[in-house]
C-alpha positions in Angstrom: 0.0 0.0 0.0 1.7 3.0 -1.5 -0.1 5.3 0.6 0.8 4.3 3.8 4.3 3.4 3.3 4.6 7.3 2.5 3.3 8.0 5.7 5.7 5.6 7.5 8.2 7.1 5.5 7.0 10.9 6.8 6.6 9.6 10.3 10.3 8.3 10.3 11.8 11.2 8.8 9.8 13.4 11.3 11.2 11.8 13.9 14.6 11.2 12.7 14.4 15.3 12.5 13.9 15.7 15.9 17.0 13.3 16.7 19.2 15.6 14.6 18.2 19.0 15.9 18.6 18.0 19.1 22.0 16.9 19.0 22.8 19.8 16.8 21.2 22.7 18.8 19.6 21.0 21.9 15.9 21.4 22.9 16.0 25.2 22.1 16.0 23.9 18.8 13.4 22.2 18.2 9.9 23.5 17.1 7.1 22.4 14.5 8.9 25.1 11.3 12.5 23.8 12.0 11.0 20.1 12.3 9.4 20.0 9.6 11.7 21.8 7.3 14.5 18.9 8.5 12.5 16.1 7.4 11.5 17.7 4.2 7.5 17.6 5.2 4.9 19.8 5.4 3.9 21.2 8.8 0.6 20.1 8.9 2.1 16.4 8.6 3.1 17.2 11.9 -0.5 17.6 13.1 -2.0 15.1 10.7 0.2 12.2 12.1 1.2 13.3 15.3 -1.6 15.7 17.0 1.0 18.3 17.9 4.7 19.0 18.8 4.4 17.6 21.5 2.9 14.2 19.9 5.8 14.4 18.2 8.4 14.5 20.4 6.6 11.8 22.6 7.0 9.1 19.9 10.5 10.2 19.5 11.4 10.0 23.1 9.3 6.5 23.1 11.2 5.4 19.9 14.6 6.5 21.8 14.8 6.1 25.1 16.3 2.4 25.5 15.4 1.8 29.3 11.7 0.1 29.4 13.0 -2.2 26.5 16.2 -2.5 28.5 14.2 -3.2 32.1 11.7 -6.1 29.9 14.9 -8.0 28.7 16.3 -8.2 32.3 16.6 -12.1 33.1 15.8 -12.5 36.7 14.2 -15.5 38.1 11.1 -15.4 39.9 12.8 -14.7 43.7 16.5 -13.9 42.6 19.8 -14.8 45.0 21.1 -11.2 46.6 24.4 -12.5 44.1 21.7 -12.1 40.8 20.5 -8.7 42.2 24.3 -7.6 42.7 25.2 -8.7 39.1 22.1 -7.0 37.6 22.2 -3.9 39.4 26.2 -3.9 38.2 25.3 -4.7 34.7 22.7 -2.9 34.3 24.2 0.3 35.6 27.5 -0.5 33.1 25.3 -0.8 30.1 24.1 2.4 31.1 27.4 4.1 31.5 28.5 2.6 28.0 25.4 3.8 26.5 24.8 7.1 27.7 28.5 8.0 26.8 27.8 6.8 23.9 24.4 8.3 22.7 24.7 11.6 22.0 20.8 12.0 21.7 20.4 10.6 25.0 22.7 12.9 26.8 20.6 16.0 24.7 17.3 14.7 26.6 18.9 14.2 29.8 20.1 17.5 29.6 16.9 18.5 28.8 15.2 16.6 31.6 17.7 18.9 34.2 17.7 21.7 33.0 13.9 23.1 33.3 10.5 21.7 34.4 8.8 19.9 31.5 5.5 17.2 31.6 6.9 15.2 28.6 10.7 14.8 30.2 8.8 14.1 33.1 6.3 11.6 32.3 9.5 9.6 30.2 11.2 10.5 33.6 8.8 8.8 36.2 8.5 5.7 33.5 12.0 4.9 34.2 11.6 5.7 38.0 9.0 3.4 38.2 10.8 0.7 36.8 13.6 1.1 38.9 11.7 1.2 41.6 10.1 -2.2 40.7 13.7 -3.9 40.6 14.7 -1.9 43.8 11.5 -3.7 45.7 13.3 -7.0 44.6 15.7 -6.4 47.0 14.2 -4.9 50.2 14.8 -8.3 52.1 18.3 -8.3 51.8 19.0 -5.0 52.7 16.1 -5.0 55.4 17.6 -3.2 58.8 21.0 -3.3 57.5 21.8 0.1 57.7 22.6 -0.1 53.6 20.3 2.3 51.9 21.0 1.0 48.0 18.5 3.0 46.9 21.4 6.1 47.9 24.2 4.1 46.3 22.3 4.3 43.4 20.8 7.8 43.3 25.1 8.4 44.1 26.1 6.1 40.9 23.5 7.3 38.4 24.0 11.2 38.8 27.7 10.3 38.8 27.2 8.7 35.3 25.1 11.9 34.1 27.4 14.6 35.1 31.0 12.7 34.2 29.3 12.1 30.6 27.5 15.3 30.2 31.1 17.5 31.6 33.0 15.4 28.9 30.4 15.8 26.1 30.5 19.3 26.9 35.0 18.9 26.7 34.8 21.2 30.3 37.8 18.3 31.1 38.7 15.8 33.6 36.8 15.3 36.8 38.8 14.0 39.6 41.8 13.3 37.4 39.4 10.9 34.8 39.5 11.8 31.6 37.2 9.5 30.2 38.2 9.7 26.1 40.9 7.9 27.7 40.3 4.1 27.7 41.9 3.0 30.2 40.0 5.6 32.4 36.7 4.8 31.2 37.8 1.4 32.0 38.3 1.7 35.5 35.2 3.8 36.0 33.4 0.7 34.8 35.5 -1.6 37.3 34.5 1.4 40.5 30.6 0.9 39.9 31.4 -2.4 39.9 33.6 -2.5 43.0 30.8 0.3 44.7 27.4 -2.3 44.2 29.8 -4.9 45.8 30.6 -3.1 48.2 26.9 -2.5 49.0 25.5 -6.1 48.9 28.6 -7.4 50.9 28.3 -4.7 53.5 24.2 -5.6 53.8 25.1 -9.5 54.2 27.8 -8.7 56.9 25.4 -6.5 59.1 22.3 -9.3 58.4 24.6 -12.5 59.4 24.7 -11.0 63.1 
């Protein structure tokens, strides 16, 4: 059907637009003339397929955003060992590191979420929140009266992920000495959130064997 393949096609461009403003001029760049004029559409395609701007940006932000995919895949059995929590939590928060550093569209709508109130950012915000929050509950009953809050070593680890990134995106340099174009820097930053979850789980099964 020739007619809807074109509006596929329109859709994809439309959205693939938004990707490449934002990474070029950040969400101060984006709006329905600049959109549209990127993906070589009419603005009223913009209406027609999306409702508004907004609309838009939603289906981008669903079509980007990699973490409810990423949370579905997750592999845990039905009442996972506090030693498949530990190597989730460090995996997952790795893949994160390599993928934020990596996506440069991804760091745009971070920066985006941070830097001023916004529903959509926030909605696509609490999403993630909520998931986390779902794999967090996994593990209240090993860290029950244990004096560990993971919930803070986390909150700790994924700002630290964020603003490392973001400061090097932005070349403002090294933080703490890290330079992390430098692989064997961004290597060890790996091995720390590694060593830092450990550290958390052992520390909880100490305090709970008493």
């Amino acid at each position: 059907m020739p007619g809807k393949r074109n509006a596929e096609d329109k859709k994809a461009r439309l959205i693939g637009a938004v990707g490449e403003l934002l990474t070029e001029n950040g969400y101060q760049g984006l709006g329905v003339n600049k959109v549209a004029a990127r993906a070589g559409v009419s603005k009223p395609m913009v209406y027609e397929y999306f409702g508004s701007l907004n609309g838009l940006l939603k289906a981008y932000i669903a079509q980007t955003d990699p973490w409810l995919p990423y949370f579905e895949s997750l592999a845990l059995p039905e009442n996972p060992t506090m030693e498949e929590l530990k190597d989730c939590f460090i995996k997952m928060l790795q893949d994160q590191f390599r993928y934020f550093h990596q996506e440069k569209e991804m760091q745009k709508l971070v920066h985006w979420q941070i830097s001023e109130t916004n529903a959509l950012m926030r909605s696509a915000s609490l999403m993630r929140e909520r998931e986390g929050l779902r794999l967090l509950a996994l593990t209240e009953q090993h860290f029950k009266d244990s004096g560990v809050s993971l919930k803070a070593v986390l909150a700790f680890l994924v700002g630290g992920v964020y603003f490392n990134v973001l400061n090097d995106s932005a070349g403002a340099g090294t933080v703490a000495g890290i330079d992390l174009r430098n692989q064997r820097d961004f290597d060890q930053m790996l091995e720390t959130i590694a060593r830092i979850v450990g550290w958390a789980f052992e520390s909880a099964a100490n305090r709970n064997a008493f």
